[in-house]
N, C-alpha and C positions, 0 to 999 in steps of 0.2 A: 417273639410273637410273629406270628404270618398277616404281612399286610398288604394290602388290595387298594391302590390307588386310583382313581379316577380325575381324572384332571379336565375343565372344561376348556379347551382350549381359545370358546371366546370371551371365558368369563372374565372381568376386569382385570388385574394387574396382569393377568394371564397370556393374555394378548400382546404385552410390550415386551417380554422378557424371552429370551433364549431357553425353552422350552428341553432341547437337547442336554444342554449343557446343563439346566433345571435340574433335570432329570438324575443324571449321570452325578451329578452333588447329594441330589434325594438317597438314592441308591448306596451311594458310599458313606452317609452318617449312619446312614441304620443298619446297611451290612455290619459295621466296622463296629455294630453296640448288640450284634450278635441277633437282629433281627432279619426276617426273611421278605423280601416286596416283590409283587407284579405292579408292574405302571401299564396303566392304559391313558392315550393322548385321543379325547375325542372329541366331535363337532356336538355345538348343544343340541342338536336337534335328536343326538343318540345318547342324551344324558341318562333319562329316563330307564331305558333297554338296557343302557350297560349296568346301570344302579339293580335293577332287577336280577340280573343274571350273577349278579357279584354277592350280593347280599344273602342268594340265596347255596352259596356255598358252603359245605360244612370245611374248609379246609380253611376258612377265614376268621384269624380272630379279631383284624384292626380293616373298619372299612376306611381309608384316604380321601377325603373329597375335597376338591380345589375347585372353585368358582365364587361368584357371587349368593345373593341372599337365595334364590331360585334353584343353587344345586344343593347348598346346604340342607334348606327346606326339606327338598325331595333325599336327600340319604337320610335324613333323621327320619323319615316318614317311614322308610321302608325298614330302618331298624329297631324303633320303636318295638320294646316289649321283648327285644331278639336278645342274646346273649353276645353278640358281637357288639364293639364297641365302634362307635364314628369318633377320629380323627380329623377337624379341621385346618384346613388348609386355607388360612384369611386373605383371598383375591380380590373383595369386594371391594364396592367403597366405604363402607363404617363397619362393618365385620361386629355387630353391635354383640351377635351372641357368643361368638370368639372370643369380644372382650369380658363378656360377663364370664367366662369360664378361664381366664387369665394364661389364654395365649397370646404370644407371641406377634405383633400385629405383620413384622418380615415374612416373606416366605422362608430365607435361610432357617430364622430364627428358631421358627415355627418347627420345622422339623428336624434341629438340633433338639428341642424340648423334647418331641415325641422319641426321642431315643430313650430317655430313661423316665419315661413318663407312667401316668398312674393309673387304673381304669377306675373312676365312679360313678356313682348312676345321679342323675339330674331328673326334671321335670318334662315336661312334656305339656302342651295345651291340645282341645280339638275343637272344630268350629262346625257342628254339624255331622260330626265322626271325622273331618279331614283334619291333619298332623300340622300344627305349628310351633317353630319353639322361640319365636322370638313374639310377634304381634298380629293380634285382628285386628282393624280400622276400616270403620265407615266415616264419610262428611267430608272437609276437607283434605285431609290427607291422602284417601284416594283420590279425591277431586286434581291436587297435585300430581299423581304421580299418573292421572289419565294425560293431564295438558303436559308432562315432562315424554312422554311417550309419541309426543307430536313431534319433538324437536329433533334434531340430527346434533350429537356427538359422537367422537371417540375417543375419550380418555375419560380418566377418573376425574380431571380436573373438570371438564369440559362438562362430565354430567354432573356434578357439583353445581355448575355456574348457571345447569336447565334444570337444576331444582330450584335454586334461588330465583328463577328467571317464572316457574310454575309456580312456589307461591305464593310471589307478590302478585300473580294475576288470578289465583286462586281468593286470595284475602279481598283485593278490589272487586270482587263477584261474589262474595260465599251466600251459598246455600244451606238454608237451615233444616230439616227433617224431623217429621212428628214422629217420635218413639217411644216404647214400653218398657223399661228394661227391670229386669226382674232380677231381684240378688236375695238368696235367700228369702222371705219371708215379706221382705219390702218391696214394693211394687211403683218406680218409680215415671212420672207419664212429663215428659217433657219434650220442646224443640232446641233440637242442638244442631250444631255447627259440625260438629266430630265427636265422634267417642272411639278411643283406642282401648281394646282388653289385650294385655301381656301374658303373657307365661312367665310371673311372677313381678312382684313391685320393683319399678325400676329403682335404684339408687339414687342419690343426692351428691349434686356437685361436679357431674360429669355427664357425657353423651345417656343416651337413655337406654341403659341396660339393666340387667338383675346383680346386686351384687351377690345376692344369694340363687343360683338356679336350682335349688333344692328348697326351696320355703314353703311349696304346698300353696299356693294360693295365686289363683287371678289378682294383679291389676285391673283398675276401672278406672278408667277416665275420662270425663264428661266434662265436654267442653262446654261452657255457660256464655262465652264470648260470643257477640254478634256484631259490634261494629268494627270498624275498621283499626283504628287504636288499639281498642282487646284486643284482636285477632295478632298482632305485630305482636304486641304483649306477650301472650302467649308463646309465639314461634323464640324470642328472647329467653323465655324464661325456661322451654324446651333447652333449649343449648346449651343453658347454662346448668340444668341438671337443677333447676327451684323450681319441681313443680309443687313444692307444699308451702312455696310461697305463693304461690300465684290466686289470686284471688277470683278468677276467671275460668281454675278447671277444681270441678269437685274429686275426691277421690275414695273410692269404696275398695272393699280387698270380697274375695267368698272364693268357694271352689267351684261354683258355679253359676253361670248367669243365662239367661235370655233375653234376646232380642227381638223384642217384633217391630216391624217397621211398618205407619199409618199412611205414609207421602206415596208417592208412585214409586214401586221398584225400579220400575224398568231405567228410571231417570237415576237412578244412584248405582256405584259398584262397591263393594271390598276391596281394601288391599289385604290380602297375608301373606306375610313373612317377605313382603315387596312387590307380591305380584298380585296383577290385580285379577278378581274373579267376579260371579257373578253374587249378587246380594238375594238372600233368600226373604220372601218375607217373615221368616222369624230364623231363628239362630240360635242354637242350645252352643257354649263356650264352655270347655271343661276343664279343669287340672288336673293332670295324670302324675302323682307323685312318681318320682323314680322310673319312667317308664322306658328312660335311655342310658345306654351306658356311652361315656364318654371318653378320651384320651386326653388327662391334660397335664401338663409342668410338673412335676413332683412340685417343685417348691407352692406351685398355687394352692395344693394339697397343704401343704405345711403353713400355708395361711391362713387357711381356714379353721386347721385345726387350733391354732394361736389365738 
């Protein structure tokens, strides 16, 4: 296969590691398994432009993306519906959709697998027509990652320790939000704390990811938390992968949802897939069965089919 690497060079682990030498090991596993690669090494601010230019190759069958949740995002985005497959490259810090597609969490790792790796097609969400393939989140959770975006880190540890540091000061302030949200046929009108919609039901027992990226269906989850206590609650029962123990967040499944929002927009954002945007006052969420084709482990392949 001919593949087309893109590496962000600030994106997390990305930044600590010998780039050079990176490279030059990337190069010699997949040469040596009879595959063909261009690497490109660039600044995030050229993520975007190079993903565009790459994508739109016809000499490309494996797009390569290395960075955190922000590059991945944007390569699925532009592949979506293509017959080329995205390749990633888990730089981040929870790599949460890497996991659910049962790479590799190393970079070594990562790209020993994709030498005799498989291509399948996965899901795909939209928020409004924009491409996500991991999460939409309004309430707290953007509220977090606005106040985690104030702090100053540089490592993976470091931003770990200004998310923990965002939402314990997020929980001691939450804001709640009047909303509509529509699934199917049920039309539900409440104030919440947060609601996250997935690109498929997270799993049970581990970080929140899909163990299925092919199921065909929205996650919904609606937080019912308001005091302080809950809200702890909740962040607990998040990590531990019980969210259907939790007594604190309701959970719906559909291929489609809507949101409208009744509070002031302009005082709330989104996060997708990490980053944050702006919050429209209503929201069409979709699920795109099969809409991306992906690179992953043969054996992940062989698990599934198991």
């Amino acid at each position: 296969m001919r593949f087309a690497a893109v590496l962000n060079q600030e994106g997390g682990t990305l930044r600590t590691v010998d780039l050079s030498a990176f490279t030059d090991r990337m190069r010699q596993t997949l040469e040596a398994a009879g595959h063909r690669i261009d690497i490109e090494i660039v600044a995030g601010r050229d993520i975007v432009a190079t993903l565009d230019r790459i994508a739109s190759r016809h000499s490309v069958d494996i797009v390569l993306a290395g960075g955190g949740d922000g590059t991945i995002s944007a390569a699925a985005a532009r592949l979506m519906g293509s017959k080329k497959a995205l390749a990633i490259l888990p730089a981040g810090t929870m790599n949460l959709f890497a996991r659910g597609l049962g790479i590799p969490q190393t970079l070594d790792a990562a790209v020993k697998s994709f030498a005799d790796g498989e291509v399948i097609a996965v899901d795909m969400a939209t928020a409004n027509g924009k491409p996500f393939v991991h999460q939409f989140s309004i309430g707290m959770h953007a509220r977090m990652v606005q106040l985690r975006q104030a702090m100053e880190y540089g490592s993976r540890l470091g931003k770990m320790r200004a998310s923990a540091k965002a939402a314990w000061a997020a929980i001691n302030n939450p804001s709640a939000m009047k909303v509509t949200l529509t699934i199917g046929e049920a039309e539900i009108v409440t104030r919440t704390t947060g609601i996250g919609i997935t690109n498929n039901l997270f799993g049970e027992g581990h970080l929140p990811y899909a163990d299925n990226p092919a199921g065909g269906v929205l996650g919904i989850y609606v937080t019912v938390a308001r005091r302080r206590g809950e809200l702890v609650r909740v962040l607990f029962d998040m990590a531990r992968g019980k969210w259907r123990d939790s007594e604190h967040v309701e959970i719906h499944q559909a291929d489609r949802a809507v949101l409208k929002l009744h509070s002031a927009a302009k005082k709330f954002r989104a996060v997708m897939d990490g980053e944050l945007v702006r919050l429209d006052r209503e929201t069409t969420i979709e699920i795109h069965p099969g809409a991306l084709n992906v690179l992953v482990p043969a054996r992940a392949v062989q698990a599934r089919a198991a």
